[in-house]
N, C-alpha and C positions, 0 to 999 in steps of 0.2 A: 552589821555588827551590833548596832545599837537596837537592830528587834530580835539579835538572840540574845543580848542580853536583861531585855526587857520579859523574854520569856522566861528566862530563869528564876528572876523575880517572882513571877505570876503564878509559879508553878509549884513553888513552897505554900503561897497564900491558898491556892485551891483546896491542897492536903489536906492542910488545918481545916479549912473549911467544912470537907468529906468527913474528918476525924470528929468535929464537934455534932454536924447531924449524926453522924453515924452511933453516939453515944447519948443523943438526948430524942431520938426517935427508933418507932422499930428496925430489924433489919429489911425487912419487906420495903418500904417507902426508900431505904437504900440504896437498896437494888435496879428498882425503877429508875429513879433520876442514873445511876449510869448508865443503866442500859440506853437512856435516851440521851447522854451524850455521846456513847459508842453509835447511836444513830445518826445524830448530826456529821459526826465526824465522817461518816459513811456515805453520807450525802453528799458531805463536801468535796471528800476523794472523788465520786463520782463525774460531779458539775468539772472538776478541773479536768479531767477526762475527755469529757465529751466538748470542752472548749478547744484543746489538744489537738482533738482530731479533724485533720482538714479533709481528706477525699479519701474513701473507700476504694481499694483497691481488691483487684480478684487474684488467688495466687493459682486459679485454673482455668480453663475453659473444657465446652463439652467437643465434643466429636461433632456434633453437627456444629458451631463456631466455627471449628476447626477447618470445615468444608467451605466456609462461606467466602475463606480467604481470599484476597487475589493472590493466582500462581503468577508468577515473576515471568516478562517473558521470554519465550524458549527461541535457540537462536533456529533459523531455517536455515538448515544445512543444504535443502537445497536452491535454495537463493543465485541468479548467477552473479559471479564474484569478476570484477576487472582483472585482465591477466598481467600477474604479476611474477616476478622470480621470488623464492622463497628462502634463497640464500642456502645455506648449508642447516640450517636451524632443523630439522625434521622431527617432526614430535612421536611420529610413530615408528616403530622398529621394520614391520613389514609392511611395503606396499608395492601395487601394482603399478609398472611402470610402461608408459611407452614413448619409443624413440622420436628422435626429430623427422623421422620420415614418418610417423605415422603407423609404424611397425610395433605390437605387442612383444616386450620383454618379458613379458610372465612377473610374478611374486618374486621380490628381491631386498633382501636386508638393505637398509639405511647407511651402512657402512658401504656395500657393494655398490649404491648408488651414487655417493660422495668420491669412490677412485673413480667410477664413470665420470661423473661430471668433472671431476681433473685432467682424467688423459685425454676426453674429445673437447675442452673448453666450450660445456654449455652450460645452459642454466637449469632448475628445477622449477617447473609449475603444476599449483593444485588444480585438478580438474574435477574431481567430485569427491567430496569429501566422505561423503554419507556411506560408501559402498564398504566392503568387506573382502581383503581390505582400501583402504583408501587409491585413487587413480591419480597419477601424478605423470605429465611428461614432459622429456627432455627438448629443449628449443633454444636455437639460437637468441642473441640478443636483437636482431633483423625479424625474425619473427614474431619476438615478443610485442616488438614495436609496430607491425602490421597486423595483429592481433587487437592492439589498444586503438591504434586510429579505427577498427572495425567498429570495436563496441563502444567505441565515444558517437560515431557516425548512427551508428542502431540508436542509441540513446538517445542522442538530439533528433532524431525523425521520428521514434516515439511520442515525445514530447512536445513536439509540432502537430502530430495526427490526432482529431479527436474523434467524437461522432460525427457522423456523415449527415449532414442536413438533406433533406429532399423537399425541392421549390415544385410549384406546379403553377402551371398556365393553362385557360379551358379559353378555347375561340371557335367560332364556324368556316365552316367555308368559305361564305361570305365575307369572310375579315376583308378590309379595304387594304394593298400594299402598303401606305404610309403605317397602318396600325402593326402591320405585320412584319413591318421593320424593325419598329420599335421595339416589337415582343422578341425577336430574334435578335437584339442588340441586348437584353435583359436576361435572356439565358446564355448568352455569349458570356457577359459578368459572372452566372452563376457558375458556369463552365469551368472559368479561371479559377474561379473558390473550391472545387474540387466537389461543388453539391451535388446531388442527382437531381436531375429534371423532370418532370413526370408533364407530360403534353397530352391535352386530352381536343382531340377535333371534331367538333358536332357537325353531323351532316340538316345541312339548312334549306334545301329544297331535295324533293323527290329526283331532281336530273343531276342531283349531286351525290353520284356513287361513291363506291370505296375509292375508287382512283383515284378520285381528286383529293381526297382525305390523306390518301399515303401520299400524293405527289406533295400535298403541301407539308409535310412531318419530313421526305426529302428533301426539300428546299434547305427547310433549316439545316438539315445536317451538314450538307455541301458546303455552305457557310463557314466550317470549322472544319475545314479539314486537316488530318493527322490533329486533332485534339479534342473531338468528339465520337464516341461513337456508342451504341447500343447498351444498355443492361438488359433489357428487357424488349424484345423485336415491339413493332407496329401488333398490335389486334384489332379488328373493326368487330362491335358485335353493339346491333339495335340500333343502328344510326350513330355510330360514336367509336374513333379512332383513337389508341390509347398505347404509349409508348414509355421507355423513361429511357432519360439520355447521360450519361456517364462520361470522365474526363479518363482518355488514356493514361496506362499507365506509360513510361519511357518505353520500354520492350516492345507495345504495342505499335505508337510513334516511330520508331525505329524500322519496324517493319511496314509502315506506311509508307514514309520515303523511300524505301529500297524498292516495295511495288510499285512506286510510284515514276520513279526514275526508269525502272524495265518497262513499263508502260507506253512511258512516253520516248524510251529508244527502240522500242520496236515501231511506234508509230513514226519517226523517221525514216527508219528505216526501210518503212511502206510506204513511204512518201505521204503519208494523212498528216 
């Protein structure tokens, strides 16, 4: 309040001021001194301006900007999804439906599917979303629930498997028994970790053929039975027996013991 009123003051003395040059010199030298107050003044709007302004902003960008963006990301429709009931909630009007047994209902309104799921009291689940239109089917609440222990099961042995290591051992013929214990007690380890083995047996003297080379690659197998066997057979080539030995899967074990058991009831029953 007190510096407009100060202005006001100031601003009758300047008049007079303008009004006495302005009558005791030409009007030329008049002229100039306002114009170069209208300059200052012009300046000074300016500087307050450019103090004003904190950060430049853009109110466009170009097309190629435009590309550089990240895209948000996209959901993967075909993703597998844990099975679940869907409630009565259906987002889409038509979809392809099939029954608890397994059986194709064909294209069927959302309405039509909702008295279904009423009169045989089941459930609705998504099966692929992506398709045209959607596949969706009907299942007990007994199935839904042996469906989920399935892919909790697939999930955590997933998550347990990773890459497959492969260990290798090179020995001769000549290996002394205690060393050859030892070696065969250290792929037995590897055996249990589900590694491959890769066995490589040099032949050490000239009287030392293929056969002794494959009998000692059988030894080790024997050692492990029903939970060793082959990826890759025995090869002898240039002096050198080369194998790689792999941990059964259950199916294979399985049928190891069953062979194993007629095996040995037939040899009773030969009296051997």
């Amino acid at each position: 309040m007190a510096a407009f009123c100060l202005r006001k003051l100031i601003h009758p003395v300047r008049s007079s001021e303008l009004t006495c040059i302005n009558r005791s010199f030409d009007s030329p030298l008049v002229q100039s001194m306002q114009n170069k107050i209208f300059f200052q003044a012009l300046v000074a709007m300016a500087g307050a301006k450019q103090r004003l302004m904190i950060v430049p902003t853009k109110s466009f960008c170009t097309s190629e900007e435009a590309e550089k963006k990240p895209e948000g990301k996209k959901r993967n429709l075909n993703a597998q999804k844990p099975v679940g009931s869907i409630g009565r909630k259906i987002p889409y009007q038509i979809l392809h439906v099939i029954s608890e047994n397994g059986d194709s209902l064909g294209n069927m309104h959302r309405k039509d599917v909702i008295q279904l799921m009423n009169e045989r009291d089941l459930k609705l689940v998504l099966l692929r979303e992506n398709e045209q239109p959607p596949i969706y089917k009907l299942m007990t609440g007994k199935q839904i629930h042996e469906e989920q222990l399935k892919h909790r099961e697939k999930k955590k042995a997933n998550s347990k498997s990773g890459p497959v290591q492969q260990k290798e051992l090179t020995f001769s013929t000549a290996i002394a028994q205690h060393d050859l214990a030892t070696k065969i007690k250290q792929i037995q380890e590897w055996i249990d970790k589900h590694h491959h083995v890769k066995i490589s047996v040099q032949q050490k003297n000239v009287a030392d053929g293929p056969e002794k080379m494959l009998a000692l690659i059988d030894q080790i197998v024997e050692t492990m039975p029903g939970k060793a066997t082959y990826l890759s057979p025995p090869k002898v080539r240039e002096g050198r027996s080369t194998c790689v030995l792999r941990h059964m899967s259950d199916k294979e074990a399985s049928m190891y013991r069953k062979n194993r058991e007629q095996k040995d009831t037939l040899n009773k029953g030969n009296g051997n």
